[in-house]
Backbone as JSON, one array per atom type, in Angstrom:
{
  "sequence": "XXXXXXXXXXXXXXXXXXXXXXXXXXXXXXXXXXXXXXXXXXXXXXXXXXXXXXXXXXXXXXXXXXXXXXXXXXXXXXXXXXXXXXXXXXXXXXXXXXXXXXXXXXXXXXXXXXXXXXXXXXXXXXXXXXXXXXXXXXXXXXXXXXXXXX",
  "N": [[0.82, -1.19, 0.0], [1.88, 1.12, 0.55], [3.59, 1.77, -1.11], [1.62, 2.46, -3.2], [1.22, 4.64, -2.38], [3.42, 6.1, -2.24], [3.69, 6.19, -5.07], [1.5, 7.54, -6.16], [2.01, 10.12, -5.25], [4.46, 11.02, -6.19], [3.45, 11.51, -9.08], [1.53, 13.23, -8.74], [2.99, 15.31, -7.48], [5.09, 15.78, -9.33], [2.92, 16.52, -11.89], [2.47, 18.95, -10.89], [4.69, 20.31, -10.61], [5.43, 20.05, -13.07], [3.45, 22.15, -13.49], [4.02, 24.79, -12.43], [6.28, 25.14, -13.3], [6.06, 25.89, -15.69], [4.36, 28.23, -15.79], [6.47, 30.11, -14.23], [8.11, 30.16, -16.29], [6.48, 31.25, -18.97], [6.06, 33.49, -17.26], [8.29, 34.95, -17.17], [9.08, 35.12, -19.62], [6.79, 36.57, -20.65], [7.04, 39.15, -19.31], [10.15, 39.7, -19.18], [9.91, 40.04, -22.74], [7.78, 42.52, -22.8], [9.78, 44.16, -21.38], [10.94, 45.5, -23.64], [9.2, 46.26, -25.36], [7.52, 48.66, -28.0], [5.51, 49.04, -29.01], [2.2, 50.37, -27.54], [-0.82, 49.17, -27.08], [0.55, 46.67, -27.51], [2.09, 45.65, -25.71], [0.24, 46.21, -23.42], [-1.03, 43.96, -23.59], [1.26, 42.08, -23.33], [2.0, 42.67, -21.0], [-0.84, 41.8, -19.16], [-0.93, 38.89, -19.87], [1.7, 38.52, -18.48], [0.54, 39.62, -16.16], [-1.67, 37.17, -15.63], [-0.51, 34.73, -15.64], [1.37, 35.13, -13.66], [-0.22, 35.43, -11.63], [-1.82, 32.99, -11.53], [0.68, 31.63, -10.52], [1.14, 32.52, -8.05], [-1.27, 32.03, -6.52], [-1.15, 28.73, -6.42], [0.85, 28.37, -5.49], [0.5, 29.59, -2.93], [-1.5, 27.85, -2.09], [-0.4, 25.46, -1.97], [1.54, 26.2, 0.02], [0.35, 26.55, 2.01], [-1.42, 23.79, 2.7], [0.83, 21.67, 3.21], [1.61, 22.98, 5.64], [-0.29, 22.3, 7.58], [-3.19, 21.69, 9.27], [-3.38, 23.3, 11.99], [-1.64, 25.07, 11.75], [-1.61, 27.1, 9.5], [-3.4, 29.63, 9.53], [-1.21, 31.35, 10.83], [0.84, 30.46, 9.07], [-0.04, 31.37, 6.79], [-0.12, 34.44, 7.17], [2.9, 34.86, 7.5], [3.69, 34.42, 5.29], [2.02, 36.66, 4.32], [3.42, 38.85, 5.03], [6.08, 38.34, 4.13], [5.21, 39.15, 1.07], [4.68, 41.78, 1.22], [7.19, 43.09, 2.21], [8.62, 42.42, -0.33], [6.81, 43.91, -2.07], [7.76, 46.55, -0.89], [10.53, 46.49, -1.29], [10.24, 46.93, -3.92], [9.02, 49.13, -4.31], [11.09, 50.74, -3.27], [13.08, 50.65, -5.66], [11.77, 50.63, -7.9], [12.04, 53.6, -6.85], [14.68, 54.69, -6.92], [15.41, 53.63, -9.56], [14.95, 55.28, -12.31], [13.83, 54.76, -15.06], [11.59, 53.31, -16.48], [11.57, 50.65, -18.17], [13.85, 49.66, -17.35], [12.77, 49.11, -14.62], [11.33, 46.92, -15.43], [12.77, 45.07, -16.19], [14.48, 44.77, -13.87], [12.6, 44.09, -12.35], [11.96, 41.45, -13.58], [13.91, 39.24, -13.14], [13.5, 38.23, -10.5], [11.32, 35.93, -10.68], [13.11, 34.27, -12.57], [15.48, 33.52, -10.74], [13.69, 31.86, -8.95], [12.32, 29.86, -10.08], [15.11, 29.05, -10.62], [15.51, 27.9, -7.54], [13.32, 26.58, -7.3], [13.56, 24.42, -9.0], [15.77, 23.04, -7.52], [14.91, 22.73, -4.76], [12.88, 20.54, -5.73], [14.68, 18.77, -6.68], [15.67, 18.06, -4.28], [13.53, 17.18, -2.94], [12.86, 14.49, -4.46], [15.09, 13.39, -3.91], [15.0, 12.81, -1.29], [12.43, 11.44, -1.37], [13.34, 9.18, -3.03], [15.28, 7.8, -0.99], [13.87, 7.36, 1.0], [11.75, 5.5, 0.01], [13.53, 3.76, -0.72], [15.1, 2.91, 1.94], [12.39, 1.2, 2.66], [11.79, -0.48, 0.54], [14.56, -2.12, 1.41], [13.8, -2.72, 3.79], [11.24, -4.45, 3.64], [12.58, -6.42, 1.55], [14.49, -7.33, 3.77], [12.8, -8.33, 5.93], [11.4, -10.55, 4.01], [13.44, -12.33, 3.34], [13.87, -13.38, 6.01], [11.18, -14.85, 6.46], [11.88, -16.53, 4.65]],
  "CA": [[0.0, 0.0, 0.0], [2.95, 2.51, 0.61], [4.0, 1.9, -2.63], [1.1, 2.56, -4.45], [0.97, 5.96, -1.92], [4.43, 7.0, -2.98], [3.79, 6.65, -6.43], [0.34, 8.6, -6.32], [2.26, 11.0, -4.72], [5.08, 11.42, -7.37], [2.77, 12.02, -10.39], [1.11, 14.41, -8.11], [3.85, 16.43, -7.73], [5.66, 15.99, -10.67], [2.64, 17.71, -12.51], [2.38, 19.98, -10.26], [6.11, 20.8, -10.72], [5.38, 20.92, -14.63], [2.66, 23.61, -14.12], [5.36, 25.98, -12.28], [7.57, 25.2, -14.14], [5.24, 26.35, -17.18], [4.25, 29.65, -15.42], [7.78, 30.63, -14.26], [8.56, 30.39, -17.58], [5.61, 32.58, -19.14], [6.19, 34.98, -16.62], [9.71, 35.51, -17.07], [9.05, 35.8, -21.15], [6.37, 38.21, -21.17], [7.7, 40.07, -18.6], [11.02, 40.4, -20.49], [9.31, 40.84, -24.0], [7.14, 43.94, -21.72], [10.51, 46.04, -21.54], [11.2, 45.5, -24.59], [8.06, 46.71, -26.72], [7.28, 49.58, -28.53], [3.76, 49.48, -29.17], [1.2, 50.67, -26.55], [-1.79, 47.69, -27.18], [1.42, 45.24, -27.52], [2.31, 45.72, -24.33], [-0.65, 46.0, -22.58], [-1.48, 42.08, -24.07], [1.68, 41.42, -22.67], [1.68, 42.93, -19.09], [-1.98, 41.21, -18.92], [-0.74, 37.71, -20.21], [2.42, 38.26, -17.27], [0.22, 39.35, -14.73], [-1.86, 35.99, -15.47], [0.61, 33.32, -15.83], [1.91, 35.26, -11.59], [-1.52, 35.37, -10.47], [-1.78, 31.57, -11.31], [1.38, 31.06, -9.68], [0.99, 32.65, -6.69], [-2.43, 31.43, -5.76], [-0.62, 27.82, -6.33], [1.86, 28.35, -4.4], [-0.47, 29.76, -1.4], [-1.92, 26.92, -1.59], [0.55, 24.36, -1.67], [2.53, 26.21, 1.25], [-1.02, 26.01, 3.16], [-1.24, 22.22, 2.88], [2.4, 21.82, 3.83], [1.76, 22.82, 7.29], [-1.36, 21.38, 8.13], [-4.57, 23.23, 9.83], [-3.35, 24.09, 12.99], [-0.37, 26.44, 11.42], [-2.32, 27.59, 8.33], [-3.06, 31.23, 9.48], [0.27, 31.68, 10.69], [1.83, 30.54, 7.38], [-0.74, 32.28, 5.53], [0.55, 35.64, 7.66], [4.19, 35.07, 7.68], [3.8, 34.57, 3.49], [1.81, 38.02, 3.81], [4.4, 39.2, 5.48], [7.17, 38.59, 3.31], [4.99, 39.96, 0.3], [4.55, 43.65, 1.83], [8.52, 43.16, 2.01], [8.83, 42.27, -1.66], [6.34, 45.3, -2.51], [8.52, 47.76, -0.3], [11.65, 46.82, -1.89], [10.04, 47.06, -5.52], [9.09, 50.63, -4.56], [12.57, 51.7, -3.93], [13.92, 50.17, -7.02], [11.07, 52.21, -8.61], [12.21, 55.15, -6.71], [16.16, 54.72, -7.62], [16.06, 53.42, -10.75], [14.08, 55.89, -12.68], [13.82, 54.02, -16.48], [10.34, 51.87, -16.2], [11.98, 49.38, -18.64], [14.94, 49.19, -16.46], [12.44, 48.45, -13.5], [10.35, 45.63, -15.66], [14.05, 44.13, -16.45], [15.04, 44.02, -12.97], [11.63, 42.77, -11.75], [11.58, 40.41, -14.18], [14.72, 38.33, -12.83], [13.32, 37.68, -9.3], [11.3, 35.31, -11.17], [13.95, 33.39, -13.08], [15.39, 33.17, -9.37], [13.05, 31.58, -7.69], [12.56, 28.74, -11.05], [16.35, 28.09, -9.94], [15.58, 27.45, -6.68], [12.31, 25.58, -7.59], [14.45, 22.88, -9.26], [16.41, 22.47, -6.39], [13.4, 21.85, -4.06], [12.42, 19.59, -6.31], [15.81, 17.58, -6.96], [16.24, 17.57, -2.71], [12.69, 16.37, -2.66], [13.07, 13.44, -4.96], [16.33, 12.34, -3.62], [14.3, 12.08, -0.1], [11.75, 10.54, -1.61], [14.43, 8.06, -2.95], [16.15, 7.77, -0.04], [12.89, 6.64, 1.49], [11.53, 4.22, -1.33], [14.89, 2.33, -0.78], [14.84, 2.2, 3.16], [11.07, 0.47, 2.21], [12.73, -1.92, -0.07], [15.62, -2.97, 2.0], [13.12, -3.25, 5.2], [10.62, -5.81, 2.83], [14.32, -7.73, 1.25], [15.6, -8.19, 5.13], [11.08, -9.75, 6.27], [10.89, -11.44, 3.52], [14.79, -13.04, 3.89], [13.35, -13.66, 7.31], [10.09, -15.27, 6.35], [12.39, -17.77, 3.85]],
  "C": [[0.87, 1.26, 0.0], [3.43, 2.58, -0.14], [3.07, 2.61, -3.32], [0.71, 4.41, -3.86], [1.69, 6.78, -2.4], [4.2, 7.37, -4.65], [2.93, 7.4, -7.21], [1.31, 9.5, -5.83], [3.22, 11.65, -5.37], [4.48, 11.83, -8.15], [2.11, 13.17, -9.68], [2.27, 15.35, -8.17], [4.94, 16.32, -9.02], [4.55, 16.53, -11.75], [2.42, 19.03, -11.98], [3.3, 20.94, -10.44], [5.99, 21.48, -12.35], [4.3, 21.85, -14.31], [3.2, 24.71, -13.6], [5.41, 25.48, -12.78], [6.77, 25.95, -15.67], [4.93, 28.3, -16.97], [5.04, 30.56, -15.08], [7.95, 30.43, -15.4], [8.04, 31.32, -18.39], [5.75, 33.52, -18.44], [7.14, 35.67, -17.18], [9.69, 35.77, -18.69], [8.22, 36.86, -21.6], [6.53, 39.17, -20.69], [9.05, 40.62, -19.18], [10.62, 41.09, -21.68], [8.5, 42.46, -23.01], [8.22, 45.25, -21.98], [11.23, 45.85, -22.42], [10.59, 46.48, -26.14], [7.56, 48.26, -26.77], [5.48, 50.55, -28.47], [2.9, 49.3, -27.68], [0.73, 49.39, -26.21], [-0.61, 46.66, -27.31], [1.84, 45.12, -26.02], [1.74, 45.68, -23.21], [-1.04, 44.43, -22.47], [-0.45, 41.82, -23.5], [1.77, 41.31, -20.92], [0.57, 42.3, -18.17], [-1.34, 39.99, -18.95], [0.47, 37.56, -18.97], [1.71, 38.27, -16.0], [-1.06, 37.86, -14.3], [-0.9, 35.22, -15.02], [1.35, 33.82, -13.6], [0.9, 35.08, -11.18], [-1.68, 33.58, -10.35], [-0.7, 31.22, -10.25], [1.98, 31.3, -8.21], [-0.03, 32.36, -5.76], [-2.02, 29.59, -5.66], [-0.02, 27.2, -5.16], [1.21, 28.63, -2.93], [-0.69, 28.91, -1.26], [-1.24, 25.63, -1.06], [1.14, 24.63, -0.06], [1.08, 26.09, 2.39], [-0.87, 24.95, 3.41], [-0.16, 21.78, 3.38], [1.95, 21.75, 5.4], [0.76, 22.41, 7.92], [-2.0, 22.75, 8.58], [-4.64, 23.62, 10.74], [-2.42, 25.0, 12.65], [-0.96, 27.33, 10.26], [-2.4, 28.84, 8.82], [-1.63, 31.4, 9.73], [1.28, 31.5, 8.92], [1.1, 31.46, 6.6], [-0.41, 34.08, 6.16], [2.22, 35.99, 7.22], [4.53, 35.21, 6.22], [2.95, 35.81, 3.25], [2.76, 38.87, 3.9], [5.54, 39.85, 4.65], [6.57, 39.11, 1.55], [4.58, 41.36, 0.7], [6.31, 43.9, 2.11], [8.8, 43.46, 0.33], [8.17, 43.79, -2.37], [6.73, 46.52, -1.97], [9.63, 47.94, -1.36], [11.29, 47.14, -3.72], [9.66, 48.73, -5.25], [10.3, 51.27, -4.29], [13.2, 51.45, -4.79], [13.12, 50.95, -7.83], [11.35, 53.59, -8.04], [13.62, 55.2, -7.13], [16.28, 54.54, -8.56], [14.47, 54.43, -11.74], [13.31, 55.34, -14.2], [12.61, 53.35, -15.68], [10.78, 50.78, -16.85], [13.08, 49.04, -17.94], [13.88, 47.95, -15.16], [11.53, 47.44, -13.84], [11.58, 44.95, -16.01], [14.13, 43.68, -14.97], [14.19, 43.24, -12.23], [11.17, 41.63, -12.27], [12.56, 39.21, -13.93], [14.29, 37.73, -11.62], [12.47, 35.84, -9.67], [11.72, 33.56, -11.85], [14.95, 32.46, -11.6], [15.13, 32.19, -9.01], [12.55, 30.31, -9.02], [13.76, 28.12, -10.61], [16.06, 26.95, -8.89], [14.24, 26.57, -6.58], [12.79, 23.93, -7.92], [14.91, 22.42, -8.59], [15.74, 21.72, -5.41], [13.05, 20.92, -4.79], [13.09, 18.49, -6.09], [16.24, 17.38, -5.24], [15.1, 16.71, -2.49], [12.36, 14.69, -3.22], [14.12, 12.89, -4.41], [16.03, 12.05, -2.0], [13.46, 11.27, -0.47], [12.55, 9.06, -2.08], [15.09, 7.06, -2.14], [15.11, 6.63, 1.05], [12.19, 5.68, 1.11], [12.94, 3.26, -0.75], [15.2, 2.27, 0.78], [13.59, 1.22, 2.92], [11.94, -0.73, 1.98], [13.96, -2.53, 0.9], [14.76, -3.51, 3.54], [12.06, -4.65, 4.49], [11.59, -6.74, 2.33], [13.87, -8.35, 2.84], [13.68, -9.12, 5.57], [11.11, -10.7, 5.01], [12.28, -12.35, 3.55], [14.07, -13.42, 5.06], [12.71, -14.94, 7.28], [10.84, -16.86, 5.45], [13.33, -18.28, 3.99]]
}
């Protein structure tokens, strides 16, 4: 049965992983293309199509880090992640107050992004190599009972 839990539990998060991974990616391209473009209406289609593809992936992410801690920590996490976005929207207004260029400040807010995709992979590749790690204690605890049993 703990097999067939782990391996529901892989495909679960491995699409989960591909849909970040799909939205960090759209973000970070129409957000680039953004301080790039010329045309008014081109830009607006893209600034719309970026601030989709974040809104998806921050209501995701809320949620995921909700579930994570279970339902006695849930407000708290859901505070301490307000928290650190009223941080993020401080420091984006002094980068809008120092850096005066608006395409400068859709370049540099468009790397936090690419960022945080890095460090997505990583979470990922630590979480699989626990999950690994744990799959193969399993297996060597069923080997040594069933050696036992024969």
């Amino acid at each position: 049965m703990k097999f067939i839990y782990l391996s529901l539990l892989m495909q679960f998060h491995e699409t989960f992983y591909f849909l970040v991974r799909c939205r960090f990616i759209f973000q970070i391209g129409f957000s680039l293309a953004s301080s790039f473009v010329d045309c008014l209406s081109f830009f607006t289609f893209l600034r719309f199509c970026s601030g989709a593809a974040i809104t998806g992936l921050f209501v995701g992410h809320y949620v995921y880090i909700l579930e994570l801690v279970g339902a006695s920590y849930r407000t708290l996490a859901g505070k301490v992640q307000d928290f650190f976005w009223v941080i993020g929207a401080c420091v984006m207004v002094m980068i809008a107050y120092l850096v005066r260029d608006w395409r400068h400040v859709l370049l540099i807010a468009s790397f936090p992004p690419g960022l945080m995709y890095l460090l997505w992979r990583s979470v990922k590749h630590t979480f699989l190599q626990v999950q690994l790690a744990i799959t193969f204690q399993l297996l060597v605890k069923v080997q040594f009972h069933f050696q036992q049993d024969h």
